[in-house]
C-alpha positions in Angstrom: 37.3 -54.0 43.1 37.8 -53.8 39.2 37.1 -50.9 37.7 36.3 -51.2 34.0 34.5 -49.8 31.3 30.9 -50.7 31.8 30.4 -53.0 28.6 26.3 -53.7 29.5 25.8 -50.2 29.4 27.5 -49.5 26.2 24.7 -52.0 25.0 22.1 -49.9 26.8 20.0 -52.1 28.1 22.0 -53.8 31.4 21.1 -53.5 35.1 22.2 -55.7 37.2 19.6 -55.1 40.1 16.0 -55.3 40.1 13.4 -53.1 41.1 10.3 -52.5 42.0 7.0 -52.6 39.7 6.0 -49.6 39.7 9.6 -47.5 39.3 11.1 -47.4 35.7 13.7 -50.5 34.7 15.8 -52.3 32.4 13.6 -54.8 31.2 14.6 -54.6 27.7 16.6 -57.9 26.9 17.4 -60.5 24.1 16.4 -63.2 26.7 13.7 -63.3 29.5 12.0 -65.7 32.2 8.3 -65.5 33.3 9.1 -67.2 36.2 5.8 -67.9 36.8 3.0 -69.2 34.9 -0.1 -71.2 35.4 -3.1 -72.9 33.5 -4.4 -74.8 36.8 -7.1 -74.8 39.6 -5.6 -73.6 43.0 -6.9 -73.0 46.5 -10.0 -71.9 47.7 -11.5 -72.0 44.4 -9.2 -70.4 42.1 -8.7 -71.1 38.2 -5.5 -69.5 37.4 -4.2 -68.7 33.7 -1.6 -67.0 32.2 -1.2 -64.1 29.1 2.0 -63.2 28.0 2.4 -59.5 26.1 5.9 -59.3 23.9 7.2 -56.3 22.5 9.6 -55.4 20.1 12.1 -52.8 21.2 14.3 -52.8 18.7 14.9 -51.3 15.6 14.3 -54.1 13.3 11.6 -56.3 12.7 12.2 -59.3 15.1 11.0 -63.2 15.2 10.2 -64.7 18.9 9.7 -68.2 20.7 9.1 -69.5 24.1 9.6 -72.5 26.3 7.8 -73.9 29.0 9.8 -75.5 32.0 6.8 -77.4 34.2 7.9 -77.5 37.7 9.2 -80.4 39.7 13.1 -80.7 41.5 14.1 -83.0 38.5 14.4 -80.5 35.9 13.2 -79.5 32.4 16.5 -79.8 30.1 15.2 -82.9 28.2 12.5 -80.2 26.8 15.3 -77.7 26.1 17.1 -80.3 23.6 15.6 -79.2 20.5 12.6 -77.1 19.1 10.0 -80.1 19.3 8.5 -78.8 22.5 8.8 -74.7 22.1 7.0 -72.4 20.5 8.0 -70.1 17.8 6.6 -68.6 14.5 7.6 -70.2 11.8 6.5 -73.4 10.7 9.8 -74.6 8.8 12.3 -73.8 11.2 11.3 -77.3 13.1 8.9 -76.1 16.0 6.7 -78.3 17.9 4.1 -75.6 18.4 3.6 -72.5 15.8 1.9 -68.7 16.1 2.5 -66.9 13.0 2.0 -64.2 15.1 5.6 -64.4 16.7 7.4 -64.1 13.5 8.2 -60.4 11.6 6.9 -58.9 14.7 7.2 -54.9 13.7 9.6 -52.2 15.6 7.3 -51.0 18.5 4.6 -54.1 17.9 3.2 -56.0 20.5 1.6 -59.8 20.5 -0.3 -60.9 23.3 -0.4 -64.7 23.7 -3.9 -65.2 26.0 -3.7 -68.6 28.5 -0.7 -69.7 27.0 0.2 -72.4 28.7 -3.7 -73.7 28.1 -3.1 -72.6 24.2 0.0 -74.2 23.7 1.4 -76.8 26.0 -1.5 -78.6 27.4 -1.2 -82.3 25.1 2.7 -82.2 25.6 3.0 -82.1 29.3 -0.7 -83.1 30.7 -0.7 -82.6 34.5 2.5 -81.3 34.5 1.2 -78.2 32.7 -0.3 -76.5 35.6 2.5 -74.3 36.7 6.1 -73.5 35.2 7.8 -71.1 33.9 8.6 -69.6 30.2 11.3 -68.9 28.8 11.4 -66.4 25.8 14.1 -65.6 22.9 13.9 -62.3 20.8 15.7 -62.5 17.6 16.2 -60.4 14.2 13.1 -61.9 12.1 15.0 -64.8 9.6 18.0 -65.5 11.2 17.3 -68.5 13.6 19.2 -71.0 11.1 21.2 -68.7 9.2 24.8 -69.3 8.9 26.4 -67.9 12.5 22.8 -68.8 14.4 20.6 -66.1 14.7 21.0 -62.2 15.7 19.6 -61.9 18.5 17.5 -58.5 19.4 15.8 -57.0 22.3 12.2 -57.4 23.4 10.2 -56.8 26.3 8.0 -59.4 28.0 5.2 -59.3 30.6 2.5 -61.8 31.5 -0.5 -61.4 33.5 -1.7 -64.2 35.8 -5.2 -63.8 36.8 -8.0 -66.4 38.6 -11.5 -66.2 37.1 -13.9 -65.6 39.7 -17.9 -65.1 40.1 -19.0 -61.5 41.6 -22.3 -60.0 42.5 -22.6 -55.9 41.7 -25.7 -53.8 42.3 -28.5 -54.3 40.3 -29.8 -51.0 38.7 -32.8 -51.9 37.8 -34.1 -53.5 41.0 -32.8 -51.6 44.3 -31.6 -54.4 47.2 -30.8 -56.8 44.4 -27.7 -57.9 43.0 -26.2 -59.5 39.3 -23.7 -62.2 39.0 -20.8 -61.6 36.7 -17.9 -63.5 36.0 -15.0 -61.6 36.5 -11.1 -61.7 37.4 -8.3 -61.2 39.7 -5.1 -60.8 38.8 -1.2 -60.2 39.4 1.2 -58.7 36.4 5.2 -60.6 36.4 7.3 -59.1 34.5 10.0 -61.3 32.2 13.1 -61.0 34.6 15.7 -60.6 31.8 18.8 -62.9 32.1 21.2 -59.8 33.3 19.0 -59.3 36.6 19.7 -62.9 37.4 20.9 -64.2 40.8 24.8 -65.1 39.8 26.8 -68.1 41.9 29.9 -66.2 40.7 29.2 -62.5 40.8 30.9 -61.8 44.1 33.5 -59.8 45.7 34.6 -57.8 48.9 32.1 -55.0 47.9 28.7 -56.8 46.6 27.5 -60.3 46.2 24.6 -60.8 43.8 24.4 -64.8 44.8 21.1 -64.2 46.6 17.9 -62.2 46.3 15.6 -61.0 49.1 11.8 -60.7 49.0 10.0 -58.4 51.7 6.4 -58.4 52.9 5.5 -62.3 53.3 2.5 -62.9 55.2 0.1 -66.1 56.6 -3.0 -66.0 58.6 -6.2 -66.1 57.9 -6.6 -63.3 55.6 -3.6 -63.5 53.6 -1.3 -66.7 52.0 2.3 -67.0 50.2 3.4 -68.5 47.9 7.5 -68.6 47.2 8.6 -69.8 43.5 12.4 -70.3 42.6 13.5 -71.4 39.5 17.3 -72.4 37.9 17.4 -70.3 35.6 21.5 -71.5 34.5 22.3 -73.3 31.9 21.0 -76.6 30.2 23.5 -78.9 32.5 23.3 -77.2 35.5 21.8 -78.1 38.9 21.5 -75.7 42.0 20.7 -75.9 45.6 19.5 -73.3 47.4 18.8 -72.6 51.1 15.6 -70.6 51.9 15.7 -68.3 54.9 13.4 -66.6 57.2 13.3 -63.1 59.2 11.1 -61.2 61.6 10.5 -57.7 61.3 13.2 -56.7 63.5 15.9 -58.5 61.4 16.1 -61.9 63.5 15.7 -64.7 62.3 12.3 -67.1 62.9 14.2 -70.3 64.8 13.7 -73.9 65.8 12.9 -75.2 69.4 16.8 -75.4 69.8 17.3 -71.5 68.6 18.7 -72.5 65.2 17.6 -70.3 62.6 14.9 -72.0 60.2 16.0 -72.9 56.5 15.0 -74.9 54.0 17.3 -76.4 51.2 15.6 -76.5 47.6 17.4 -78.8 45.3 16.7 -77.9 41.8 17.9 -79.8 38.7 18.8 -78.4 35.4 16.2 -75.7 34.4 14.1 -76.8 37.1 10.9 -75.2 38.3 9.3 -75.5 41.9 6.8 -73.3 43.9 6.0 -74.1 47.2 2.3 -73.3 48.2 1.9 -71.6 51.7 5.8 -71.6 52.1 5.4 -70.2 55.5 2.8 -72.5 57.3 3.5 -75.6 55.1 7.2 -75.6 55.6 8.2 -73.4 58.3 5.4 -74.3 60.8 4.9 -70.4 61.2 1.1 -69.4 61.4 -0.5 -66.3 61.5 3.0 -64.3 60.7 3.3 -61.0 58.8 6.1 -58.5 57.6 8.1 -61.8 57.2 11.5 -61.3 54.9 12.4 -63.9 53.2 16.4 -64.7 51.5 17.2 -66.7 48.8 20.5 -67.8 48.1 22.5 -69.9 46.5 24.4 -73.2 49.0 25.9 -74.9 45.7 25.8 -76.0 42.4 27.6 -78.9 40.5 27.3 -79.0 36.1 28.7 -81.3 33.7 29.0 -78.2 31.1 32.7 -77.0 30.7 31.2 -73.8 31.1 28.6 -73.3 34.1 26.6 -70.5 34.0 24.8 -70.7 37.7 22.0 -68.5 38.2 18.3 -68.2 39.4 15.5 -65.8 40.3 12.7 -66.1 42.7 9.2 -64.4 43.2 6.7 -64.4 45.8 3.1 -64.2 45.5 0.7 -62.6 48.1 -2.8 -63.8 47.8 -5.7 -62.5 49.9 -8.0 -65.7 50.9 -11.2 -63.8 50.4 -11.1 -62.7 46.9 -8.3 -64.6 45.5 -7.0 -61.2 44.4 -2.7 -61.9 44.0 0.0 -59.4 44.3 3.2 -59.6 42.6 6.6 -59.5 45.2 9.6 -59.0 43.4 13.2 -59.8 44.1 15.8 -57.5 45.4 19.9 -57.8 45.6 21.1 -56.5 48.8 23.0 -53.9 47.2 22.4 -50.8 45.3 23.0 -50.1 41.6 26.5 -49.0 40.8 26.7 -47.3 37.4 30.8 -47.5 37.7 31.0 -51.4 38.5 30.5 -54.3 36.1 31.6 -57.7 36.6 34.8 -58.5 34.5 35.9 -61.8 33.1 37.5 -64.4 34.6 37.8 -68.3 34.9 35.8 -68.8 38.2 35.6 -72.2 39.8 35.9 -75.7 37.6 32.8 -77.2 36.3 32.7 -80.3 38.8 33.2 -77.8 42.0 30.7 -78.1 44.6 32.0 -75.2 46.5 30.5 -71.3 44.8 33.0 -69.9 42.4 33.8 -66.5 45.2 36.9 -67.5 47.2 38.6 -63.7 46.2 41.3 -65.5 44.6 40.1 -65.2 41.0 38.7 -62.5 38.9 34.8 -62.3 38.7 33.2 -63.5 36.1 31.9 -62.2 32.9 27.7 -61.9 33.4 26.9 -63.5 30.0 23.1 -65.1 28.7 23.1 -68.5 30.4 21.2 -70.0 27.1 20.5 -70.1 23.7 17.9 -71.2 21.6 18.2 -75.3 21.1 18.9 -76.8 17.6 16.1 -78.7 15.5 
């Protein structure tokens, strides 16, 4: 394995492997997915929505936008073509959807952007605006059409999703007797920046960040799952994925013939899709717990001259009682290695169906898979 300078770190901001909530991280990035958001009405009587909470990190003052990506296999890059269908904070640099309060956002400031989806993207996309995923820029505040594109400049990004529900607490005043209050549930996801990204290409004899694992899946009758994926590559690039299943003890769930269960997930470019009850609904396995779950990638094709494969997952563990969600992050299978980086190199040609890892050539350079659109 190559052993070079690490040219992330020098940056300070770059790990390439994710961990989980409640342990410090890298999340500190020019470019981040929410990769998952929602302004819809789910199962047993949820209402989910979605806030997002930017901060700026840097040291200047810094401008931000977003774009939603609806989900659906087909893919979202004819609302990545230009600015008509993101939002951003200036109303003359040719967005379809404006909030002052993303431009000139102060060194340590925060905006919070509450039901955004709801807010934002609700006439643009209709039914398709139920669940998605955002995508969010930070760049130096005035730059976006300046001469050399804009400077781009770190943020931080985290969105709650939450179901309002109806409760009934004690009531003070009258012993045995109880209030009804609204009230709600809620899960925080973290903006996954573009460095912790599943990579097609970053592979070699000693790690292979091409797939993600998620631990902890559960369905029965007091729990549900919920598996999202979402391509996060670049604007010509589609992905298909195959979807694995293991028990506790490391085997893996199989059919009646003892092959292992999978399920390929074709995703076009910038696509979106979350399957509901990934377990029951698509695995036939009921009333299952401690279930680990791998994502990784099967193949990829692009008509871009330079593919950038990559995607993330997330699950979602939701208890059927109380519609109270719980965040499950993805891993890599591999420790962090402060000494190793991924160094440049061709990888495989844009029209290969076959992933870019055959040891032959140099890994590749891990590099933002896009920028903002033109006007």
């Amino acid at each position: 394995m190559r052993k070079l300078v690490c040219w992330a770190c020098v940056l300070g901001f770059v790990l390439c492997f994710g961990a989980g909530v409640a342990s410090a991280q890298f999340m500190a990035s020019e470019l981040a997915y929410i990769p998952a958001a929602a302004h819809n009405d789910g199962a047993d009587g949820s209402h989910w929505r979605t806030d997002v909470f930017i901060t700026n990190v840097d040291s200047v003052p810094v401008d931000v936008s977003l774009f939603f990506l609806p989900t659906g296999t087909g893919g979202n890059w004819a609302y990545f073509q230009d600015r008509q269908y993101g939002l951003g904070g200036r109303g003359d640099e040719g967005w379809g959807h404006v909030d002052e309060s993303l431009a000139n956002i102060q060194p340590g400031g925060t905006v919070v952007l509450e039901d955004v989806i709801g807010s934002t993207w609700l006439d643009d996309y209709g039914s398709l605006a139920g669940v998605g995923a955002i995508v969010v820029f930070g760049y130096e505040a005035g730059t976006l059409d300046a001469d050399g594109g804009p400077t781009y400049r770190n943020i931080v990004v985290m969105s709650r999703t939450y179901s309002a529900e109806t409760i009934w607490i004690p009531d003070t005043s009258h012993e045995g007797q109880f209030i009804q209050e609204d009230a709600t549930y809620g899960q925080l996801m973290p903006g996954i920046p573009w460095y912790n990204l599943a990579d097609a290409s970053a592979v070699d004899d000693q790690h292979d960040l091409s797939y993600l694992i998620l631990p902890g899946a559960r369905d029965d009758g007091t729990f549900r799952y919920n598996l999202g994926l979402l391509n996060a590559s670049d604007a010509q690039t589609s992905i298909q994925l195959k979807v694995e299943v293991f028990k506790a003890s490391g085997e893996p769930y199989t059919d009646d013939t003892g092959a292992p269960l999978a399920k390929i997930a074709t995703l076009g470019p910038l696509a979106h899709l979350q399957f509901n009850r990934i377990l029951s609904a698509n695995f036939n396995l009921s009333d299952v717990r401690d279930v680990l779950i791998k994502v990784s990638f099967l193949n990829w094709t692009s008509t871009s001259t330079n593919p950038v494969p990559m995607f993330t997952a997330y699950g979602t563990l939701i208890d059927n009682r109380t519609n109270d969600a719980t965040t499950i992050l993805p891993s890599f299978g591999f420790p962090y290695d402060v000494n190793c980086v991924w160094g440049s190199g061709t990888g495989a040609t844009a029209t290969s169906l076959s992933l870019p890892h055959t040891g032959t050539e140099a890994p590749r350079l891990r590099r933002r898979p896009v920028n903002i659109p033109p006007r």
